[in-house]
mmCIF entry with sequence, helices, sheets and N, C-alpha, C, O atoms, coordinates in Angstrom:
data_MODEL
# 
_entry.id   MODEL 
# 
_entity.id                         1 
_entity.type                       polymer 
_entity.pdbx_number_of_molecules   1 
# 
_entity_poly.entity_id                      1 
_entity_poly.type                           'polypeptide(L)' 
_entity_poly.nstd_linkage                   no 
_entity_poly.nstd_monomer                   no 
_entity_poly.pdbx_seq_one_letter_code       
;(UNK)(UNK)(UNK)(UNK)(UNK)(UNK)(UNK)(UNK)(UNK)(UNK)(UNK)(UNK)(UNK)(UNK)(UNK)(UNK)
(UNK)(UNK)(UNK)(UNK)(UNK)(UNK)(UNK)(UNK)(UNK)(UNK)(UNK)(UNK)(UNK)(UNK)(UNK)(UNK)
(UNK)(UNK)(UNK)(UNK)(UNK)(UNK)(UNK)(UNK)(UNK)(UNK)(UNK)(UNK)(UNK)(UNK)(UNK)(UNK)
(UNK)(UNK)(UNK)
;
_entity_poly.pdbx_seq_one_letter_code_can   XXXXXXXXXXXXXXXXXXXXXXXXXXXXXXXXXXXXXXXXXXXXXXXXXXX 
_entity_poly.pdbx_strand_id                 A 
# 
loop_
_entity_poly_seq.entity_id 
_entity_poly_seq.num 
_entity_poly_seq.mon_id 
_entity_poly_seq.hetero 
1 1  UNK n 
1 2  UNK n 
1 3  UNK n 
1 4  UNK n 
1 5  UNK n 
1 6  UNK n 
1 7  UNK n 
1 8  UNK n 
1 9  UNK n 
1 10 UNK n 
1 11 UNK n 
1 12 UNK n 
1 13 UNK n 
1 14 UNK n 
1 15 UNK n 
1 16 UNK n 
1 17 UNK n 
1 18 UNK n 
1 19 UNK n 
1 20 UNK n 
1 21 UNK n 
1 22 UNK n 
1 23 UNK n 
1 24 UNK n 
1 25 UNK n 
1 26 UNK n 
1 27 UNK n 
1 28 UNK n 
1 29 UNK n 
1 30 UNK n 
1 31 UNK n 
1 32 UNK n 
1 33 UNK n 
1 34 UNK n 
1 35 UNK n 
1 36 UNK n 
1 37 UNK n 
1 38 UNK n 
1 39 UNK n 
1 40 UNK n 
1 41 UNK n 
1 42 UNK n 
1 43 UNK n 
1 44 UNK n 
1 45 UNK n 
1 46 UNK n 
1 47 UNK n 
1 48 UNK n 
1 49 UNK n 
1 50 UNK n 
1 51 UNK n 
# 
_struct_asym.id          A 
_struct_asym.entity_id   1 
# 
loop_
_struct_conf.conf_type_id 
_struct_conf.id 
_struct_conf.pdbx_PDB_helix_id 
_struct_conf.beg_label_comp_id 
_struct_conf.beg_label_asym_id 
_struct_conf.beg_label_seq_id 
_struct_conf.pdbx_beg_PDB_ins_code 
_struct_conf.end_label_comp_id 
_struct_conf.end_label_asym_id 
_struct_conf.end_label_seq_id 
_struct_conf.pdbx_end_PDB_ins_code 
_struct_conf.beg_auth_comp_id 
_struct_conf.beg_auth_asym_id 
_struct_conf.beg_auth_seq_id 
_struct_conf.end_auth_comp_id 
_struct_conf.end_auth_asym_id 
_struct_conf.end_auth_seq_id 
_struct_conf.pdbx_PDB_helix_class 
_struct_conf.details 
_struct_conf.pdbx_PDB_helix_length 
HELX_P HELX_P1 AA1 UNK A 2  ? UNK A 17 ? UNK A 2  UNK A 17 1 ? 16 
HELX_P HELX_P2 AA2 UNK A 26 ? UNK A 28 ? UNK A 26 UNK A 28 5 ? 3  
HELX_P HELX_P3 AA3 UNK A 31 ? UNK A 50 ? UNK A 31 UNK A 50 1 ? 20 
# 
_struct_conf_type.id          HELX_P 
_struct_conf_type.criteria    ? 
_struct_conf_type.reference   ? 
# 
loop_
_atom_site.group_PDB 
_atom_site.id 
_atom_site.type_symbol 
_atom_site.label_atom_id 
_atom_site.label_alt_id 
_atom_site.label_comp_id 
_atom_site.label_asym_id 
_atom_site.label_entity_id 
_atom_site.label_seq_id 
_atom_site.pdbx_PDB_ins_code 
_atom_site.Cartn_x 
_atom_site.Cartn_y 
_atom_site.Cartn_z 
_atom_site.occupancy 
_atom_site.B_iso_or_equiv 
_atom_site.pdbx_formal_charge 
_atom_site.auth_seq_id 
_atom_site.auth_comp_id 
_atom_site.auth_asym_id 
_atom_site.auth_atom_id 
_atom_site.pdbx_PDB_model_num 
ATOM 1   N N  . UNK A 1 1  ? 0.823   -1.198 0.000   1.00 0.00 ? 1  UNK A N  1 
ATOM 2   C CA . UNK A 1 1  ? 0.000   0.000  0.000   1.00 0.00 ? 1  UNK A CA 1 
ATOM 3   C C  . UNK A 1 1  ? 0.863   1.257  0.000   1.00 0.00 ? 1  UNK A C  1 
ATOM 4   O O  . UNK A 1 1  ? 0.474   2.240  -0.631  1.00 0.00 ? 1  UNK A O  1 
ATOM 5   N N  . UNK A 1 2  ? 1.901   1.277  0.607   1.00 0.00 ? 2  UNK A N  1 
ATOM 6   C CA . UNK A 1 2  ? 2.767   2.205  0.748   1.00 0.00 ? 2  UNK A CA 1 
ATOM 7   C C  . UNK A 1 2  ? 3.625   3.012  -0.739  1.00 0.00 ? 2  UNK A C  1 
ATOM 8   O O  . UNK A 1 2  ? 3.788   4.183  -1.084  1.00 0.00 ? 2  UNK A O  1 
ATOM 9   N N  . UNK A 1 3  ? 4.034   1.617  -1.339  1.00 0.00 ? 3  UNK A N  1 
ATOM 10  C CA . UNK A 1 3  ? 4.249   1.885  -2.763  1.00 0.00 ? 3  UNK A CA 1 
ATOM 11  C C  . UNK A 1 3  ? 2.984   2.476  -3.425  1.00 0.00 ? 3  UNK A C  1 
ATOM 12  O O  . UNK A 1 3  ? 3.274   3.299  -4.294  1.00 0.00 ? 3  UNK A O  1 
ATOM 13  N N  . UNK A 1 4  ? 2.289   2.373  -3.333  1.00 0.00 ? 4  UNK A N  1 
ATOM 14  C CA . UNK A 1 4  ? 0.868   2.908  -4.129  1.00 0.00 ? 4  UNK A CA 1 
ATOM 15  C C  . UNK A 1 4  ? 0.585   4.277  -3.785  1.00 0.00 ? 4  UNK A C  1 
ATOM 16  O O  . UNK A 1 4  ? 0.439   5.040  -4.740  1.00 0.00 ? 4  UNK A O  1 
ATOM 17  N N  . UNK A 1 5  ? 0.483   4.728  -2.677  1.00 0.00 ? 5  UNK A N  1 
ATOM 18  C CA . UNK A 1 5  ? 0.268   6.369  -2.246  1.00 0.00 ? 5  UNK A CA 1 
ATOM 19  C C  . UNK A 1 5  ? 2.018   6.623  -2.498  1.00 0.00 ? 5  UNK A C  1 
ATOM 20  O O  . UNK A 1 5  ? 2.174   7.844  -2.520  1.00 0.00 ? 5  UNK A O  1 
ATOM 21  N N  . UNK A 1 6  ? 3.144   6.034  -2.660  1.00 0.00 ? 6  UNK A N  1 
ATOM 22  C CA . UNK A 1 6  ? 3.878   7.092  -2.869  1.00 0.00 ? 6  UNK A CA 1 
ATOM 23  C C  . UNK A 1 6  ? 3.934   6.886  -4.644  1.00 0.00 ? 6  UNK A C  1 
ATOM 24  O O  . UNK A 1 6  ? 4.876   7.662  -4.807  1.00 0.00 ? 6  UNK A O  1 
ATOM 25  N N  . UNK A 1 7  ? 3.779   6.658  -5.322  1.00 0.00 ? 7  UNK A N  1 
ATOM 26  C CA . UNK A 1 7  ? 3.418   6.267  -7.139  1.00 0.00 ? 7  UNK A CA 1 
ATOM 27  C C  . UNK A 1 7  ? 2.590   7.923  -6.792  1.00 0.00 ? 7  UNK A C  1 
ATOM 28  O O  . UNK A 1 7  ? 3.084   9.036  -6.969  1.00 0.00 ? 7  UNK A O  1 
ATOM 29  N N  . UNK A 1 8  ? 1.537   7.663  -6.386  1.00 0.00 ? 8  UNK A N  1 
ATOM 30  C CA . UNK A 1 8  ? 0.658   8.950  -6.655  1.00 0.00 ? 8  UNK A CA 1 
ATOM 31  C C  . UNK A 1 8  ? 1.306   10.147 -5.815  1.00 0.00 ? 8  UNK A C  1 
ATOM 32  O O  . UNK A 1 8  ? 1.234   11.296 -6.250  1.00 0.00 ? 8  UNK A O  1 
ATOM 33  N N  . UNK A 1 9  ? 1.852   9.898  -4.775  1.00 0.00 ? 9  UNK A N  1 
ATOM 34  C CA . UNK A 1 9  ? 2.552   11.530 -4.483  1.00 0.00 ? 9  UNK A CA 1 
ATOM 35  C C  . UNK A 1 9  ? 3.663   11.780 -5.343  1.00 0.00 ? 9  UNK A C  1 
ATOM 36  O O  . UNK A 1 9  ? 3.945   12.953 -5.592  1.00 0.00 ? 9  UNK A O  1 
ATOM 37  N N  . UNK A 1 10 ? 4.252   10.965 -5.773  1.00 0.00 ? 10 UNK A N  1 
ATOM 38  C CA . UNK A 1 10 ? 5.301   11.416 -7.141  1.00 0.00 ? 10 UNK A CA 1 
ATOM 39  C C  . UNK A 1 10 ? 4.641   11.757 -8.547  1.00 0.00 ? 10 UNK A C  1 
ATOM 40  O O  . UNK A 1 10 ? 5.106   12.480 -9.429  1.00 0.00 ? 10 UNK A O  1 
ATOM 41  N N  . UNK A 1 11 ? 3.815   11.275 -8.540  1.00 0.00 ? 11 UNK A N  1 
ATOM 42  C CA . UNK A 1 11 ? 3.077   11.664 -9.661  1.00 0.00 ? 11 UNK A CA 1 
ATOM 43  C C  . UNK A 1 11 ? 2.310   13.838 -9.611  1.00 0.00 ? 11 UNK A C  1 
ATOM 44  O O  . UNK A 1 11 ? 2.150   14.776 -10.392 1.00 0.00 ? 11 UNK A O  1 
ATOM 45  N N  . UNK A 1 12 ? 2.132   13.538 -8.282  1.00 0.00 ? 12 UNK A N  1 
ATOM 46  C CA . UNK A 1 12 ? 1.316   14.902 -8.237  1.00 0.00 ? 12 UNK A CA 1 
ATOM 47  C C  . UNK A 1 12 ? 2.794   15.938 -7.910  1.00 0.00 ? 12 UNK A C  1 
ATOM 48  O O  . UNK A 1 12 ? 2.650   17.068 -8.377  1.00 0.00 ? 12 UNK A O  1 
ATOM 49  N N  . UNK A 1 13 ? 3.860   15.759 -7.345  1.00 0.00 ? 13 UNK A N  1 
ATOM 50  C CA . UNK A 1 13 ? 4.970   16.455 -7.328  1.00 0.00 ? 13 UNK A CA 1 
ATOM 51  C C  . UNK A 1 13 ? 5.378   16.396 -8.674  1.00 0.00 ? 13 UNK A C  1 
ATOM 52  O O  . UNK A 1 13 ? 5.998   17.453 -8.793  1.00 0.00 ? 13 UNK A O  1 
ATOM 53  N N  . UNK A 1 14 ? 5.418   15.833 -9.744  1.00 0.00 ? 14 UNK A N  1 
ATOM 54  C CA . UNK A 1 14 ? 5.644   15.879 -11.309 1.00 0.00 ? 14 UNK A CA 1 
ATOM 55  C C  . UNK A 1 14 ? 4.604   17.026 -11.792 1.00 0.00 ? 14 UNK A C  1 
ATOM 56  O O  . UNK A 1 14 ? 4.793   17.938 -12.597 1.00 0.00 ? 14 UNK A O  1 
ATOM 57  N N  . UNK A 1 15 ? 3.795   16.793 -11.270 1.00 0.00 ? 15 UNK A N  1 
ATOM 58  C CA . UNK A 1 15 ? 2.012   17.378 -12.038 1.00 0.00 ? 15 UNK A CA 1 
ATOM 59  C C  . UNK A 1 15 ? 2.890   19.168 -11.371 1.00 0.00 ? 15 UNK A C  1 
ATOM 60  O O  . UNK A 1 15 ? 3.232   20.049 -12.160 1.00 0.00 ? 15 UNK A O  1 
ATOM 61  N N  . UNK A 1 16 ? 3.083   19.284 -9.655  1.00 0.00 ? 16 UNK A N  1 
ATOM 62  C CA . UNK A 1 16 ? 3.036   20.406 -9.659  1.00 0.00 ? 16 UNK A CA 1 
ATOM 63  C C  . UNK A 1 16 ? 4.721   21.526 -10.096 1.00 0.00 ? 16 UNK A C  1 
ATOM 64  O O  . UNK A 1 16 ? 4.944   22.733 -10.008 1.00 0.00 ? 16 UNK A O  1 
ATOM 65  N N  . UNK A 1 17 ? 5.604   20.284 -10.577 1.00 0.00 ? 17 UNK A N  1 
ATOM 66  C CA . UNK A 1 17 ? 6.620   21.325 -10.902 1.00 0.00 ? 17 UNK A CA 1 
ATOM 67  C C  . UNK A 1 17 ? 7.000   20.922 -12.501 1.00 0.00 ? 17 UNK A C  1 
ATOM 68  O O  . UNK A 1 17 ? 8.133   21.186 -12.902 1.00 0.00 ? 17 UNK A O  1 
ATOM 69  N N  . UNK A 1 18 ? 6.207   20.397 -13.234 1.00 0.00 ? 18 UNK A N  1 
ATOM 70  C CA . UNK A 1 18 ? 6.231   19.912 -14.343 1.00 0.00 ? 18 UNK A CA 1 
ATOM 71  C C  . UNK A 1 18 ? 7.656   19.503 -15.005 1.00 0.00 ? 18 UNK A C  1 
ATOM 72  O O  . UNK A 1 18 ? 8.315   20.134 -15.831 1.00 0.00 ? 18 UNK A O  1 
ATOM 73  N N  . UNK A 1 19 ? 7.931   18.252 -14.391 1.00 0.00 ? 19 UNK A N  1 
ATOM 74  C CA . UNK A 1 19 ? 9.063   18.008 -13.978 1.00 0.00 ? 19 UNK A CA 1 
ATOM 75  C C  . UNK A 1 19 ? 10.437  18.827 -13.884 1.00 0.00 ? 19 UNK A C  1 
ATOM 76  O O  . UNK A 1 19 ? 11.343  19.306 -14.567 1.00 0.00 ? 19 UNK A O  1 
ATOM 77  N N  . UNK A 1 20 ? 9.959   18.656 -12.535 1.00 0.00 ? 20 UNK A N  1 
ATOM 78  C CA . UNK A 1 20 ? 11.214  19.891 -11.862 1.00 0.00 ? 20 UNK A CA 1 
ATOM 79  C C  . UNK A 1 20 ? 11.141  21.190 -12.176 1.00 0.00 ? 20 UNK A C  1 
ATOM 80  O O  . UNK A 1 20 ? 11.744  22.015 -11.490 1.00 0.00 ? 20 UNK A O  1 
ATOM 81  N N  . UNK A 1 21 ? 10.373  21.568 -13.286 1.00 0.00 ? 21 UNK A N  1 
ATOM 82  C CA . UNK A 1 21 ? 10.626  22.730 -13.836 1.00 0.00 ? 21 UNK A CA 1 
ATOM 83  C C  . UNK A 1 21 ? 9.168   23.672 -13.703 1.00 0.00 ? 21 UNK A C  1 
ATOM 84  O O  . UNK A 1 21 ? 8.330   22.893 -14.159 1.00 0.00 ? 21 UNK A O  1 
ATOM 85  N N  . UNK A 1 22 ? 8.642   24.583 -13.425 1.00 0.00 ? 22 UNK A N  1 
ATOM 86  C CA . UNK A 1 22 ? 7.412   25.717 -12.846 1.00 0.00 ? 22 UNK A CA 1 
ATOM 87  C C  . UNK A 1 22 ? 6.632   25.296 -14.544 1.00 0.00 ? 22 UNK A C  1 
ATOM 88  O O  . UNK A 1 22 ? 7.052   25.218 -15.699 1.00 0.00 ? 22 UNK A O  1 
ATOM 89  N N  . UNK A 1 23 ? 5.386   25.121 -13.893 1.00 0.00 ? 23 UNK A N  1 
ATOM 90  C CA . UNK A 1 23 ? 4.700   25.227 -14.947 1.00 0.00 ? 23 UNK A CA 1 
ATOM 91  C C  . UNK A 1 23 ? 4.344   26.416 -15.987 1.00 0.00 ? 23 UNK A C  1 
ATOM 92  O O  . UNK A 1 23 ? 4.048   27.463 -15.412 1.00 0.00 ? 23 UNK A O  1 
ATOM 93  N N  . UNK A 1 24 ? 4.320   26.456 -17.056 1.00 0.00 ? 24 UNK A N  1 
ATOM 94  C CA . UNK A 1 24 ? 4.253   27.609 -17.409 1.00 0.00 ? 24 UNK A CA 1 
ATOM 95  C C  . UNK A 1 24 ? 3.083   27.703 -18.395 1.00 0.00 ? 24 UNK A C  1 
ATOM 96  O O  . UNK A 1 24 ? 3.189   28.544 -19.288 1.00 0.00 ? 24 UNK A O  1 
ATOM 97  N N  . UNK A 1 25 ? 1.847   26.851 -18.340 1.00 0.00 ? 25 UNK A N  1 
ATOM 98  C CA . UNK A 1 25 ? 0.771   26.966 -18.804 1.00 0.00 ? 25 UNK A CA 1 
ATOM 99  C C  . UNK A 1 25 ? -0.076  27.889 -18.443 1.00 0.00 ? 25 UNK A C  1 
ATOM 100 O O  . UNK A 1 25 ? -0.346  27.906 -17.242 1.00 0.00 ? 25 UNK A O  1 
ATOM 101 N N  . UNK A 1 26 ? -0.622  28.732 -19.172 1.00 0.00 ? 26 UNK A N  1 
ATOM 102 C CA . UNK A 1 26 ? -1.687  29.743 -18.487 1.00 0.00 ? 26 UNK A CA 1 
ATOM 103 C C  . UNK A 1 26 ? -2.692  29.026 -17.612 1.00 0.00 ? 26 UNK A C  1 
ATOM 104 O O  . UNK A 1 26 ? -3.237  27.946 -17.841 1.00 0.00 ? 26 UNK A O  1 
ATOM 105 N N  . UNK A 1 27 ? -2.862  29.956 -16.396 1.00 0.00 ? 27 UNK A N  1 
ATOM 106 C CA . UNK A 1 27 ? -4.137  29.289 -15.714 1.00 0.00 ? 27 UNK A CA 1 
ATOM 107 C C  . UNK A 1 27 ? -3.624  28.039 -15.048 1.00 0.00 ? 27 UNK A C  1 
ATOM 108 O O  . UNK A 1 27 ? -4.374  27.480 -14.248 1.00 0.00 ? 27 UNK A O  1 
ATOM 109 N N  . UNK A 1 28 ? -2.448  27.544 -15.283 1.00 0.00 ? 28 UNK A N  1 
ATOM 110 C CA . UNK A 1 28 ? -2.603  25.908 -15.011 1.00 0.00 ? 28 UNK A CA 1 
ATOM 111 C C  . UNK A 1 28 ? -4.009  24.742 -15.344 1.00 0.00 ? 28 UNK A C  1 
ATOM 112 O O  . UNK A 1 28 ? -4.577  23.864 -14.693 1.00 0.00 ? 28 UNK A O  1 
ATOM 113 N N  . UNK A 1 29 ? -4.161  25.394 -16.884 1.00 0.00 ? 29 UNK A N  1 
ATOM 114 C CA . UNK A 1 29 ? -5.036  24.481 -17.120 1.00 0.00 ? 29 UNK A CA 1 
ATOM 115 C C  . UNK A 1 29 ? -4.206  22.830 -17.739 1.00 0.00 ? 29 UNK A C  1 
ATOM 116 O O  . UNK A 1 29 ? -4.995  22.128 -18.371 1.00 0.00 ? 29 UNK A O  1 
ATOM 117 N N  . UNK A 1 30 ? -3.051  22.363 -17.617 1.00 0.00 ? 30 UNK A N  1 
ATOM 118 C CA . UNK A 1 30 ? -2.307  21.431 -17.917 1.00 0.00 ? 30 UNK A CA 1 
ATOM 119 C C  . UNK A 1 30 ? -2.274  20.466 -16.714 1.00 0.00 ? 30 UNK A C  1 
ATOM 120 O O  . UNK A 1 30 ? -2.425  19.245 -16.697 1.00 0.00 ? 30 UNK A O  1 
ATOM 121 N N  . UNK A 1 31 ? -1.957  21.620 -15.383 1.00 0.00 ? 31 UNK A N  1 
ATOM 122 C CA . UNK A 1 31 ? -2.013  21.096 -13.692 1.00 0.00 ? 31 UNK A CA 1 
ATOM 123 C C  . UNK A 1 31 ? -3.377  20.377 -13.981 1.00 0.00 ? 31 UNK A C  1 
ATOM 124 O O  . UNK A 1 31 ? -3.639  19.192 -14.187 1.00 0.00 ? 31 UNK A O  1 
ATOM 125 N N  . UNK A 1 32 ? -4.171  21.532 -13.923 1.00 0.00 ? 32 UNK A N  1 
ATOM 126 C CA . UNK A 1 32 ? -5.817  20.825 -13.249 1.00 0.00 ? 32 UNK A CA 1 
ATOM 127 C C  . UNK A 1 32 ? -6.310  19.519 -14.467 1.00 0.00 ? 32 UNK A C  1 
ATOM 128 O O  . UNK A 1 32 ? -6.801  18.488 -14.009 1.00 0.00 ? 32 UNK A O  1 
ATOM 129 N N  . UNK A 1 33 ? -6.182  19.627 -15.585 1.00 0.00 ? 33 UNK A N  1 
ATOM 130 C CA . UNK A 1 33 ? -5.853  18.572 -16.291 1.00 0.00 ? 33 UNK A CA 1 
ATOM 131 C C  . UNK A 1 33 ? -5.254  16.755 -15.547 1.00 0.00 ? 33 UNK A C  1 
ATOM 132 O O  . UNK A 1 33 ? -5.869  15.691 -15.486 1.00 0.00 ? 33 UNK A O  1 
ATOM 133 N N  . UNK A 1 34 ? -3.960  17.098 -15.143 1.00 0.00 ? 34 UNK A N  1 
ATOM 134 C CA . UNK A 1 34 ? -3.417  16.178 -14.553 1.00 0.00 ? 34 UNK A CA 1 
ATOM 135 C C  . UNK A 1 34 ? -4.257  15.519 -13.444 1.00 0.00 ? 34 UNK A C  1 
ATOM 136 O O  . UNK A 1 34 ? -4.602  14.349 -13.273 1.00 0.00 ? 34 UNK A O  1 
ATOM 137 N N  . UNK A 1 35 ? -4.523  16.904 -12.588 1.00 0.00 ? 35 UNK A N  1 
ATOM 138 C CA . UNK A 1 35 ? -4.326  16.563 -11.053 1.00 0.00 ? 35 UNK A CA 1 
ATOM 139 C C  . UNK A 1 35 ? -6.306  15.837 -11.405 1.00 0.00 ? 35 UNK A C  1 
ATOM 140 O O  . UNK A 1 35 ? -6.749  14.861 -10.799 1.00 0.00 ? 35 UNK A O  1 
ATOM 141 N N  . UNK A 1 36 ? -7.074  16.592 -12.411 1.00 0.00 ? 36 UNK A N  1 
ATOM 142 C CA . UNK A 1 36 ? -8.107  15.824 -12.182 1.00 0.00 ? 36 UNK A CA 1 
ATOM 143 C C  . UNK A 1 36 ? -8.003  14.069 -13.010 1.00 0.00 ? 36 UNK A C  1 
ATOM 144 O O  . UNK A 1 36 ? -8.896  13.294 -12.668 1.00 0.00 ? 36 UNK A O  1 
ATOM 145 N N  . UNK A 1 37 ? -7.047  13.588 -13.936 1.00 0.00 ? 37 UNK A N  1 
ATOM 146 C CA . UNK A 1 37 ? -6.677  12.079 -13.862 1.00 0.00 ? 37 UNK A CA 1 
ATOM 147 C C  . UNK A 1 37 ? -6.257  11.332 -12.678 1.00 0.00 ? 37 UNK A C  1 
ATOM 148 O O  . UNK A 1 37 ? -6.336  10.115 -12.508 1.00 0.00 ? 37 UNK A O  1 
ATOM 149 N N  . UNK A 1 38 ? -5.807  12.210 -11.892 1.00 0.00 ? 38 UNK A N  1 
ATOM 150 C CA . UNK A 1 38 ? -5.546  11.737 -10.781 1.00 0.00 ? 38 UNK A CA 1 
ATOM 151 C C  . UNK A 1 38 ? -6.480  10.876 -9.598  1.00 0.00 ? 38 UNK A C  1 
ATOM 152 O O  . UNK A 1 38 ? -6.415  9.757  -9.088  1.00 0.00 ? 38 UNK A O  1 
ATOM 153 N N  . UNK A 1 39 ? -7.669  12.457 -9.439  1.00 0.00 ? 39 UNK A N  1 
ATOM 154 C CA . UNK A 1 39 ? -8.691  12.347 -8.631  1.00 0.00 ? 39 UNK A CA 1 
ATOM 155 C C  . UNK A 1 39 ? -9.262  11.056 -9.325  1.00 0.00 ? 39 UNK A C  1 
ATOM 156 O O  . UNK A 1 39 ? -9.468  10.140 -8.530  1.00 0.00 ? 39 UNK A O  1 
ATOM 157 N N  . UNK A 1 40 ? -9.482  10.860 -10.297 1.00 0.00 ? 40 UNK A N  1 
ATOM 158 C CA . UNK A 1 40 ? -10.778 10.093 -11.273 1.00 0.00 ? 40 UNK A CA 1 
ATOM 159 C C  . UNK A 1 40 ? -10.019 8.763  -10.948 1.00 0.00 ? 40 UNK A C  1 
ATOM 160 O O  . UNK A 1 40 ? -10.720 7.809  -10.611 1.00 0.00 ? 40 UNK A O  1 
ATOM 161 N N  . UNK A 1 41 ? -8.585  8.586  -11.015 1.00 0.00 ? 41 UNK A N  1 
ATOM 162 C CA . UNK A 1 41 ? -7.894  7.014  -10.946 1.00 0.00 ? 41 UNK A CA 1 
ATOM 163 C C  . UNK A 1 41 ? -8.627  6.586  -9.314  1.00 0.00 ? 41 UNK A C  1 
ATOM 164 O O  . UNK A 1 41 ? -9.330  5.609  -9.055  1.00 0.00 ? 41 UNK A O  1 
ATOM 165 N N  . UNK A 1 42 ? -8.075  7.927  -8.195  1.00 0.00 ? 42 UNK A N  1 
ATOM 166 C CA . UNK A 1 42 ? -8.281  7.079  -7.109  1.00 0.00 ? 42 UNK A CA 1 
ATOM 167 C C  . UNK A 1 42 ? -9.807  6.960  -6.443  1.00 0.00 ? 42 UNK A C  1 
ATOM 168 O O  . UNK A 1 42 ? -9.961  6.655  -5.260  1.00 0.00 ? 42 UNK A O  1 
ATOM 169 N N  . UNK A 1 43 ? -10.834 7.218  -7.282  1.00 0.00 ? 43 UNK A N  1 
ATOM 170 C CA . UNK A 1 43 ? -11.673 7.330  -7.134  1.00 0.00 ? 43 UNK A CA 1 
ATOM 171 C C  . UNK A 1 43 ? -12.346 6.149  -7.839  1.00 0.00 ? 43 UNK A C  1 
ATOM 172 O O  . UNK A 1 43 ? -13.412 5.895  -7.278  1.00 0.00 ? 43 UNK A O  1 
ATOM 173 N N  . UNK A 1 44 ? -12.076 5.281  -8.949  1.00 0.00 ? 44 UNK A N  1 
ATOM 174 C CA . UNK A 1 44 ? -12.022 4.241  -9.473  1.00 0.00 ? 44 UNK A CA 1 
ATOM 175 C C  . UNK A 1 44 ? -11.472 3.498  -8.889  1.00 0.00 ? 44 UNK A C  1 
ATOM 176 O O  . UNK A 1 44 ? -11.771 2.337  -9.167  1.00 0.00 ? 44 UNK A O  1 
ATOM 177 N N  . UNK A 1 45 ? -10.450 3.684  -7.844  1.00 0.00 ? 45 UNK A N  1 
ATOM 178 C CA . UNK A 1 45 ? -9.866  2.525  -6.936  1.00 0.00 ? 45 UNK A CA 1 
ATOM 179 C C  . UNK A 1 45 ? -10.661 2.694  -5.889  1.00 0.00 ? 45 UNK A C  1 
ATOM 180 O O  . UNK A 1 45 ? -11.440 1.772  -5.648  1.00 0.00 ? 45 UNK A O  1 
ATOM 181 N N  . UNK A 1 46 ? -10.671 3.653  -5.184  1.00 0.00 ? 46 UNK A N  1 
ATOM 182 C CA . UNK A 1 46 ? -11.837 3.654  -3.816  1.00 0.00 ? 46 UNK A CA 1 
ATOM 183 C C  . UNK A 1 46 ? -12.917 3.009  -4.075  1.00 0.00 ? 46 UNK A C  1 
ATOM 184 O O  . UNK A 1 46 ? -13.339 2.460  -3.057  1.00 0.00 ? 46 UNK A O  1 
ATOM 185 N N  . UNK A 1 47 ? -13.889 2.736  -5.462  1.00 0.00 ? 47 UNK A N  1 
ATOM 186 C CA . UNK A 1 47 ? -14.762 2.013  -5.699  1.00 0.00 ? 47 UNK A CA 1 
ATOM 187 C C  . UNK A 1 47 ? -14.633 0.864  -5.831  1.00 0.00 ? 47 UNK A C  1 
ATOM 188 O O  . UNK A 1 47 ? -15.584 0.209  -5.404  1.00 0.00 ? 47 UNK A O  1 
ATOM 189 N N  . UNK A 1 48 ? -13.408 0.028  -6.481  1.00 0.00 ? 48 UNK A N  1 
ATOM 190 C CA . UNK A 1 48 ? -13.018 -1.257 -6.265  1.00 0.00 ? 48 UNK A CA 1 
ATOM 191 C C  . UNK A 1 48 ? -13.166 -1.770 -4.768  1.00 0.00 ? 48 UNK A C  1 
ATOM 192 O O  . UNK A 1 48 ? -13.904 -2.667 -4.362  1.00 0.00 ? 48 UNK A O  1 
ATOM 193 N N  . UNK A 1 49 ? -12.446 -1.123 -4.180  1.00 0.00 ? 49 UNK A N  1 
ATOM 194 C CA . UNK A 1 49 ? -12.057 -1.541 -2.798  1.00 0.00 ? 49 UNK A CA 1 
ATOM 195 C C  . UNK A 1 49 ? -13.731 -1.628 -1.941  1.00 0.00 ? 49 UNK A C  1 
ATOM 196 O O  . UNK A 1 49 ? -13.934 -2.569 -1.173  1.00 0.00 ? 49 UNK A O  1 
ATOM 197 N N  . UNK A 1 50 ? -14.646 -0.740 -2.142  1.00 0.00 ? 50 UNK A N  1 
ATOM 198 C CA . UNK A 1 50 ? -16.123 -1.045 -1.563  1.00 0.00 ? 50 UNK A CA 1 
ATOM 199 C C  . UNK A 1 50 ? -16.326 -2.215 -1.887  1.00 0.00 ? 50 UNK A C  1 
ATOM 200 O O  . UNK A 1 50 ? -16.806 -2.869 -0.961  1.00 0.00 ? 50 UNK A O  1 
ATOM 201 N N  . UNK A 1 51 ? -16.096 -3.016 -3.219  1.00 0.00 ? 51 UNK A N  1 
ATOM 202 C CA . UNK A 1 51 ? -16.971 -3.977 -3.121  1.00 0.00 ? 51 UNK A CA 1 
ATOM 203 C C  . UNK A 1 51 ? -16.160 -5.201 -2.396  1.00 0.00 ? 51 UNK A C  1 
ATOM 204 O O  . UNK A 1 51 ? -16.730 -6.266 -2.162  1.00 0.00 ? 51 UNK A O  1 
# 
């Protein structure tokens, strides 16, 4: 489990410095892009795990 929340906190530290480097999309519509694949994966896993 541990490997699994850290996969996704490396993933969202990628999302917020676009690797390593400041995003430079207006708006951060590229971020909220990401960060909502994100929400939607673990939210598809939180539903696995109910049943």
């Amino acid at each position: 489990m541990s490997e699994f929340v850290r996969g996704y906190c490396l993933a969202v530290r990628s999302f917020l410095t676009n690797d390593s480097r400041p995003s430079l999309d207006a708006s951060g519509l590229k971020l909220q892009e990401h960060l909502s694949l994100i929400e939607a994966s673990l939210k598809r896993i939180a539903k696995k795990e109910a049943y």
